[in-house]
C-alpha positions as CSV (number, residue, x, y, z in Angstrom):
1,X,-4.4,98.7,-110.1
2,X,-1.5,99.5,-107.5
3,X,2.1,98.8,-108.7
4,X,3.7,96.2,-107.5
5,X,6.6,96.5,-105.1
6,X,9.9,95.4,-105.9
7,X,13.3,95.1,-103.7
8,X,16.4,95.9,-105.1
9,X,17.5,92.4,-104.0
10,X,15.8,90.0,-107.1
11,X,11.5,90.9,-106.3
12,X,11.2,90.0,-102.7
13,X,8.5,92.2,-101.0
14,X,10.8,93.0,-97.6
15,X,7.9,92.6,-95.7
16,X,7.8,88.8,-96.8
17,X,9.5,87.0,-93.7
18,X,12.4,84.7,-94.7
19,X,12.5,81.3,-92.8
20,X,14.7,81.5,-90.2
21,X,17.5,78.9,-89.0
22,X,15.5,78.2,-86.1
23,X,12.4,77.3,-87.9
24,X,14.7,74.9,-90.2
25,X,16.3,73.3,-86.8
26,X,12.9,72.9,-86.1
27,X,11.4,70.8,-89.2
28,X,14.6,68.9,-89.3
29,X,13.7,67.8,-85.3
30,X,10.1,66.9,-86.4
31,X,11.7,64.9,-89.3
32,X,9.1,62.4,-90.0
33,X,12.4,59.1,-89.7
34,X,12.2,59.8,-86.5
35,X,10.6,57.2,-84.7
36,X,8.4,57.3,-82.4
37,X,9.3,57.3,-78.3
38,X,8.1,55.9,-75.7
39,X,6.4,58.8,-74.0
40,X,4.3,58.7,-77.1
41,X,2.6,55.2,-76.3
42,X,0.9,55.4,-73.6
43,X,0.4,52.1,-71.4
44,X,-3.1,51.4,-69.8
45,X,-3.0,51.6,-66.3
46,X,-4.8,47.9,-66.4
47,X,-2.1,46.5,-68.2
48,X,0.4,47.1,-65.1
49,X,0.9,44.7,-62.4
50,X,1.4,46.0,-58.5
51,X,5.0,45.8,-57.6
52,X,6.0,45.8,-54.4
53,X,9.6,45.0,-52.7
54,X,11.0,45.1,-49.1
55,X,12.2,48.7,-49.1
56,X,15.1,48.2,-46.9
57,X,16.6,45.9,-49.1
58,X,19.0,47.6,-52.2
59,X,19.0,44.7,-54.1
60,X,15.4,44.3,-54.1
61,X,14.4,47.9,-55.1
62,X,17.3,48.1,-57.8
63,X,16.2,44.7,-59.0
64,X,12.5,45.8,-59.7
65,X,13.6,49.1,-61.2
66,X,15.3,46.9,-63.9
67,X,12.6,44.6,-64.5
68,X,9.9,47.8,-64.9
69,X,12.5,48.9,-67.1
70,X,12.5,46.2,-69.6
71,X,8.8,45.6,-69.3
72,X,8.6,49.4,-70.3
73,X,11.3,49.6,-73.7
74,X,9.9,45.7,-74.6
75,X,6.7,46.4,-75.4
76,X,5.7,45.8,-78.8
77,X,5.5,49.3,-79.8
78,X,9.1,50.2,-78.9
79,X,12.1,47.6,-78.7
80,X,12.8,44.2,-79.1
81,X,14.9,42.8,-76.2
82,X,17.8,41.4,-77.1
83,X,19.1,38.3,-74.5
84,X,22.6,37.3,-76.1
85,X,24.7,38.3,-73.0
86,X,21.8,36.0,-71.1
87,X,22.4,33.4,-73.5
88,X,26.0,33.5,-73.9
89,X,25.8,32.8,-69.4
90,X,24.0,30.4,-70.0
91,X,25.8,28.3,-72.4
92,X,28.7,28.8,-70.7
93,X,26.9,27.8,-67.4
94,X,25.2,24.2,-68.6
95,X,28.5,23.5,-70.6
96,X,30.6,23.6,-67.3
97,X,28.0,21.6,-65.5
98,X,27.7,18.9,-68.8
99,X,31.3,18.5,-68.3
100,X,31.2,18.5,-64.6
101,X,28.8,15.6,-64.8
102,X,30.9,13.5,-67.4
103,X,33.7,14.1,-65.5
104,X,32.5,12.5,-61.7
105,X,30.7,9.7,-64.2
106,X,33.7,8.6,-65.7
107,X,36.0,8.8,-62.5
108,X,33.0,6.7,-60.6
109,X,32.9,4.2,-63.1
110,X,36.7,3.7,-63.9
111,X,39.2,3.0,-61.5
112,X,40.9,5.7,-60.1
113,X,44.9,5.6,-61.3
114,X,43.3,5.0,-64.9
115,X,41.1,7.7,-65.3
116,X,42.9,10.2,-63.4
117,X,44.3,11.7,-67.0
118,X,40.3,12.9,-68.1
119,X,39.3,13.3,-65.2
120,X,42.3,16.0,-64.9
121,X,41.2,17.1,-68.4
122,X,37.5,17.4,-67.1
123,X,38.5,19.3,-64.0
124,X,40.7,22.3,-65.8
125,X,37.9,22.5,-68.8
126,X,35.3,23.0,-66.1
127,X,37.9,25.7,-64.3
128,X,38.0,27.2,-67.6
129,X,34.4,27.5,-68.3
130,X,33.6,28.9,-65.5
131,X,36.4,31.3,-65.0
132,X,35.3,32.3,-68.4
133,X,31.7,32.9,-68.0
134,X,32.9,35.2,-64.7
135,X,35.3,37.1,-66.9
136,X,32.4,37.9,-69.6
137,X,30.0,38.8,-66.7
138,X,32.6,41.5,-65.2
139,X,34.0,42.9,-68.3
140,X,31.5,42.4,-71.4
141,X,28.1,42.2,-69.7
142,X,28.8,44.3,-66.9
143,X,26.0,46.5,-65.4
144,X,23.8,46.1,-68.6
145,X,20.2,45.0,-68.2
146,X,18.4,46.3,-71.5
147,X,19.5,46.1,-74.9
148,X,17.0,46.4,-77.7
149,X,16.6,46.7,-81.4
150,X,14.0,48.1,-83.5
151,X,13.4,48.6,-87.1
152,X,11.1,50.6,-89.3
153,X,9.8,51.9,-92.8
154,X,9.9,55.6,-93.3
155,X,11.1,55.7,-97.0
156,X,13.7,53.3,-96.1
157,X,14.6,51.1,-93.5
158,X,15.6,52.5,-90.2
159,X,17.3,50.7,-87.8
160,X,17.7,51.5,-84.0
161,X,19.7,49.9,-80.9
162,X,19.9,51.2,-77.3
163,X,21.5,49.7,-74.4
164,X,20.9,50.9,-71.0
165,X,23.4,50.3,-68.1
166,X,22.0,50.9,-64.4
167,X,23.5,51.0,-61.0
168,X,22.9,52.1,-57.2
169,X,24.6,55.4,-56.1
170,X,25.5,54.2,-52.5
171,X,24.2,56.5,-49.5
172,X,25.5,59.8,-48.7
173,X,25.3,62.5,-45.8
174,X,22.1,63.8,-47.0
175,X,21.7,61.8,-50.1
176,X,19.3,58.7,-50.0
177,X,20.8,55.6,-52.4
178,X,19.7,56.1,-56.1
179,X,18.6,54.3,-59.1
180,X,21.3,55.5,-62.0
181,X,21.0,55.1,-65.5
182,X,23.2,55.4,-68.4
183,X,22.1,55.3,-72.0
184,X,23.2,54.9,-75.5
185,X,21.6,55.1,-78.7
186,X,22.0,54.7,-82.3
187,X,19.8,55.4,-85.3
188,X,21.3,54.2,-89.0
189,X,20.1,53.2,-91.8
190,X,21.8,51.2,-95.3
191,X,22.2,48.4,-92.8
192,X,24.3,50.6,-90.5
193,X,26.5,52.9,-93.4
194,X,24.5,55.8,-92.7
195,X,24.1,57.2,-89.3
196,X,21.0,59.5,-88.7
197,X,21.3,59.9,-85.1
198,X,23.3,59.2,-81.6
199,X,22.5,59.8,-78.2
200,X,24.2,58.9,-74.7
201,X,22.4,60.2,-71.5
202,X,22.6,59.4,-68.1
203,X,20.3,60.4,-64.9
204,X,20.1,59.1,-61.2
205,X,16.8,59.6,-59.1
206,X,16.3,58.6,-55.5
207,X,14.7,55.2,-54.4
208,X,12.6,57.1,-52.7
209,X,11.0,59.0,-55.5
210,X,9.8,56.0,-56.8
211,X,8.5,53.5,-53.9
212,X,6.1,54.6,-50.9
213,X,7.2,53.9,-47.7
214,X,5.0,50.4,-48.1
215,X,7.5,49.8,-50.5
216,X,5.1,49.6,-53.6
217,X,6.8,50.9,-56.8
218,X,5.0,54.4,-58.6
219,X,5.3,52.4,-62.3
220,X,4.0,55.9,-63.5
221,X,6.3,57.7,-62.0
222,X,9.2,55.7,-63.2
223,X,8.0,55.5,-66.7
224,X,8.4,59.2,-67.1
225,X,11.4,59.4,-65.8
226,X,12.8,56.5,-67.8
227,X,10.7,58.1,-71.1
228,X,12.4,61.4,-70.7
229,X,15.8,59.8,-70.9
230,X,15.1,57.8,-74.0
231,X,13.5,61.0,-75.6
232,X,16.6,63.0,-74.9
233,X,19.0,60.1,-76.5
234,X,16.6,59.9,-79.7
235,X,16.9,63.6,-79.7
236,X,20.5,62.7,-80.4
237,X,21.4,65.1,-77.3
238,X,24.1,64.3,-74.4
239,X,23.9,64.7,-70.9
């Protein structure tokens, strides 16, 4: 029977590899918490609808980029879309047109020198609404068209939220107008205490690399793009 051979360093055989910090960095990235991305859920080509826009027109093209957008990260898989800044609009929106509609009422109805004090009162609340809901729009809202929430069960509860801003980089010299997107993710569990993971990214991609010159949007195409971007936040990376 051959001896054994022993280091002088506790019994190791120094020809028995020691896990490197690289293949630690490694397991910790396939951590089994972290949930799963978008690129990893793959949408049926069926389940897509043709979109197509007027390709001249910004609005339009930046417009169906967002709305591919939240069809993509709202899927059931993935996030659930959150509407508050939508809802907080629109509250403010049908409150200034309640009290619009009281107001022209009650100055119909009563004579003019005695309801001129609410009807005054009617006229600044309705200037204060909506000078309100315009303020909330520019500064709170602002260029944000996704935020979404998702929770699941590995262990324990995980909880994540990611908010996506997007805007049009304008024409340059040899630049055509692009699509730019920011991100920002979180990843916490212990109702928020505990923060596994953070991630802010941002990219911009031509118009152009996503419609054909009939205008019709490459949803495929797009997805990617957007999936990457998401991947890299989760990742917890910056860019």
């Amino acid at each position: 029977m051959a001896p054994t051979r022993k280091s002088e360093n506790g019994g190791r055989d120094p020809r028995t590899p020691s896990p490197s910090r690289n293949d630690t960095v490694s397991s910790a990235a396939s951590s089994p918490e972290r949930p799963a991305g978008p690129l990893s859920i793959v949408t049926p080509p069926g389940d897509r609808d043709v979109v197509k826009v007027n390709n001249s027109n910004i609005t339009e093209l930046k417009h169906a980029c967002d709305d591919a957008l939240k069809r993509y990260l709202a899927r059931p898989e993935l996030f659930k879309q959150s509407h508050l800044h939508t809802d907080v609009r629109l509250a403010l929106g049908w409150l200034s047109v309640f009290v619009a509609t009281g107001t022209a009422l009650y100055g119909y109805k009563v004579e003019f020198e005695e309801s001129k004090p609410l009807v005054w009162i009617g006229l600044l609340t309705y200037i204060f609404l909506t000078t309100i809901q315009s303020l909330y729009a520019y500064f709170i809202e602002g260029q944000v068209v996704f935020v979404g929430k998702r929770k699941t069960f590995s262990k324990r509860i995980i909880t994540e939220r990611i908010t996506l801003s997007s805007t049009t980089e304008p024409v340059k010299k040899t630049k055509p107008p692009a699509y730019s997107l920011s991100l920002h993710y979180v990843r916490s569990t212990n109702g928020g205490k505990s923060l596994l993971a953070k991630g802010k990214t941002q990219g911009s991609k031509g118009y152009n690399a996503f419609f054909d010159a009939l205008g019709t949007l490459n949803q495929e195409e797009f997805e990617q793009w957007v999936g990457e971007l998401v991947e890299q936040a989760m990742e917890g990376k910056a860019s």
